[in-house]
C-alpha positions in Angstrom: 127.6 87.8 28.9 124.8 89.6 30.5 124.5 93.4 29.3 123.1 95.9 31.1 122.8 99.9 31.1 126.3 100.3 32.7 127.7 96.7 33.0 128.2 93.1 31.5 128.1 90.5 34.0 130.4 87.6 33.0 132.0 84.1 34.0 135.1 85.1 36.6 138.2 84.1 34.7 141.9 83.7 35.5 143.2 86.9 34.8 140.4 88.2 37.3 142.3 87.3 40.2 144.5 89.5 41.1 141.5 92.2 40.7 139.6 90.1 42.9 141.8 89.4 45.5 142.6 93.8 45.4 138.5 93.9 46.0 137.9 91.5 49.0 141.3 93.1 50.4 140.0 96.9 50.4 138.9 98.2 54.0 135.9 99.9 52.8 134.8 96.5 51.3 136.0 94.5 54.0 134.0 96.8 56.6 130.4 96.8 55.1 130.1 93.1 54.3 128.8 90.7 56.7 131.3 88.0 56.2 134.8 88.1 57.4 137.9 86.2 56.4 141.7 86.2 57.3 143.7 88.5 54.6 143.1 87.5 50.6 146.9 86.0 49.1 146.5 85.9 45.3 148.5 82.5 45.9 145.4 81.2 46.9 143.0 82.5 44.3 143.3 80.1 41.3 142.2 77.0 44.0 139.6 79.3 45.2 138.3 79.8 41.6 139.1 75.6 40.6 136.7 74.6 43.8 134.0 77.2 42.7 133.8 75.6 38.9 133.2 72.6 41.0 130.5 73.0 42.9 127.1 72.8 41.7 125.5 75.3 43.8 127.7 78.4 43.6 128.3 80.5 40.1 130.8 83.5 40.3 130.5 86.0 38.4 132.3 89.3 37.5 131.0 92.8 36.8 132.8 94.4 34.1 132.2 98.1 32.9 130.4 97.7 29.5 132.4 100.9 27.9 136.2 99.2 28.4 135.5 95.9 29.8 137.4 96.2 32.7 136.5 94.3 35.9 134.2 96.6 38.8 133.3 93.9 40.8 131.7 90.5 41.8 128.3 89.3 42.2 126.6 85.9 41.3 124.8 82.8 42.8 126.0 81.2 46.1 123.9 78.4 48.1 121.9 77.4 44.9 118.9 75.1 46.5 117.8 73.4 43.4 114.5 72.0 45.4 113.4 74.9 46.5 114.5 77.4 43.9 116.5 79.9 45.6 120.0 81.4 46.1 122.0 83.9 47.6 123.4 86.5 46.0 125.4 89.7 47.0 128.0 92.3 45.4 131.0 93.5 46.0 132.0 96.6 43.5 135.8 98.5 44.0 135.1 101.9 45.5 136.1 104.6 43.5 136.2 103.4 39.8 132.5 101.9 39.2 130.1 104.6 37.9 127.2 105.7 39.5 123.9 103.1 39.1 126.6 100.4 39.1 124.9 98.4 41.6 121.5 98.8 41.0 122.3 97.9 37.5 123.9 94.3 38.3 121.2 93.9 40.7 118.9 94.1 38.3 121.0 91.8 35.7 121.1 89.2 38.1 117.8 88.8 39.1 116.7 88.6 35.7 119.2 85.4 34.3 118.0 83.8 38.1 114.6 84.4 37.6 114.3 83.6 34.2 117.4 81.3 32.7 118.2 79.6 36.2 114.9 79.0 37.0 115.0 80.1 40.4 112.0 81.7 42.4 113.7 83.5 45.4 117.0 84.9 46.0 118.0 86.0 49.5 120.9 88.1 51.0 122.4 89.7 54.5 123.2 93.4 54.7 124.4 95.5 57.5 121.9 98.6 58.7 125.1 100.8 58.3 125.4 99.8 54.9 123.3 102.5 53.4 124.9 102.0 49.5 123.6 98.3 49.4 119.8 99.1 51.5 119.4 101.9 48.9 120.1 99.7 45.5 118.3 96.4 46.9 115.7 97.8 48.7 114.7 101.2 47.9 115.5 100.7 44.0 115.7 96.9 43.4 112.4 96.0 45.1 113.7 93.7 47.8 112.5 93.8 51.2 114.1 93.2 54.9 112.4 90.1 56.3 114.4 90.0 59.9 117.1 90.9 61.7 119.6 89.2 63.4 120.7 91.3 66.7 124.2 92.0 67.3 125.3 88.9 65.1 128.4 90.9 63.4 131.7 92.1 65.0 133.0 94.7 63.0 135.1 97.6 64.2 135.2 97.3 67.8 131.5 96.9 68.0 128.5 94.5 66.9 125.8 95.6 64.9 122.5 93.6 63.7 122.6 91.9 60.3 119.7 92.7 58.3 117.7 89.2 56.2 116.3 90.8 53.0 114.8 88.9 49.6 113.0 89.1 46.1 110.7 86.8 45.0 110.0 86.4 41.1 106.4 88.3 41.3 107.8 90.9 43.3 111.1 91.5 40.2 108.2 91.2 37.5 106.1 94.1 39.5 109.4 96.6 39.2 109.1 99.2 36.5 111.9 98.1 34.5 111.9 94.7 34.7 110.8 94.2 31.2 113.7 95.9 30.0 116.1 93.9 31.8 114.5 90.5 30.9 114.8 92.0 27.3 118.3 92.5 28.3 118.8 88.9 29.3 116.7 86.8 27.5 116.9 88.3 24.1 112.7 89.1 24.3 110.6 89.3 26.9 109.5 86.2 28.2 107.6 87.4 30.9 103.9 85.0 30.7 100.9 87.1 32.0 99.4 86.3 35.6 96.3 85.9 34.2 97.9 82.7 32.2 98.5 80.8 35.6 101.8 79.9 34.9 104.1 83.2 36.1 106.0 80.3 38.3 106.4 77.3 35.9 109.3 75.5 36.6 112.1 76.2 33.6 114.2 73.6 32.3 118.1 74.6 34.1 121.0 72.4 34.0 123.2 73.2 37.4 126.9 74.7 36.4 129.7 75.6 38.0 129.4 77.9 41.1 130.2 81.8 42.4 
């Protein structure tokens, strides 16, 4: 369990499903995400959840409100390249019942346990320009920053719109102001080494688990 201001971050269980497959079914979720996919059944959720524990490069994971514990969203690890030490990771809260700083707040969680307990150096996501919830908490507050754009690569209501390439690399999540806290959060201590030591990007010692 990863603890933050607002939320825990956890392992997605069983009895998340039927929250989950609520989440990837709601319109205003289903409209600012670049992905598409057919209609969620909660049917199919428990051999969508079996294939994820499976694979060695995805780990699910489920927001949780820290106050009552009950599920907000999903967030986690997806493409884990263990050569080259990134991921991608994106979010998906429910509109209407996570609190304010909701996002920012996992985004900061999760860059944390990659950076420091994974071992990764670089995590990557998509975002539409629409999308102005998600550009605010990655890039204006989470420190990441939009490397490309893809023109017209998403068809979403009638229309296509660009797709936006943003990432974080680990020196650029130790230069945010509160990433101290948040490793502090996640690690127990800071573990943060100093630049002047050299070794800011020593590889960690990470065993690959189950997937998001």
């Amino acid at each position: 369990m990863l603890n933050g201001r607002l939320v825990a971050i956890r392992p997605t269980w069983k009895d998340d499903l039927d929250f989950l497959a609520d989440l990837a079914n709601q319109d205003e979720v289903r409209h600012n995400v670049g992905g598409w996919h057919w209609p969620i059944s909660r049917d199919t959720q428990q051999d969508w959840l079996l294939r994820s524990h499976a694979d060695p490069h995805v780990q699910r994971l489920t927001v949780v409100d820290r106050s009552t514990n009950e599920p907000l969203g999903l967030t986690g690890l997806w493409e884990v390249d263990w050569h080259n030490r990134s991921a991608l990771t994106a979010i998906k809260l429910m509109p209407g019942v996570s609190p304010r700083g909701a996002g920012s707040d996992s985004i900061m969680l999760v860059m944390a346990w990659a950076f420091y307990e994974v071992g990764l150096r670089r995590l990557h996501s998509t975002i539409l320009p629409f999308n102005q919830a998600s550009l605010g908490a990655y890039v204006r507050k989470c420190g990441w920053q939009v490397e490309g754009r893809d023109r017209e690569a998403v068809f979403r209501g009638g229309h296509w719109h660009d797709l936006l390439r943003v990432a974080i690399l680990r020196p650029e999540f130790e230069a945010l102001p509160h990433a101290d806290e948040y490793l502090d959060r996640v690690c127990g201590t800071s573990t943060r080494v100093p630049a002047q030591s050299g070794r800011v990007d020593e590889p960690l010692t990470v065993e690959a688990s189950a997937r998001p």
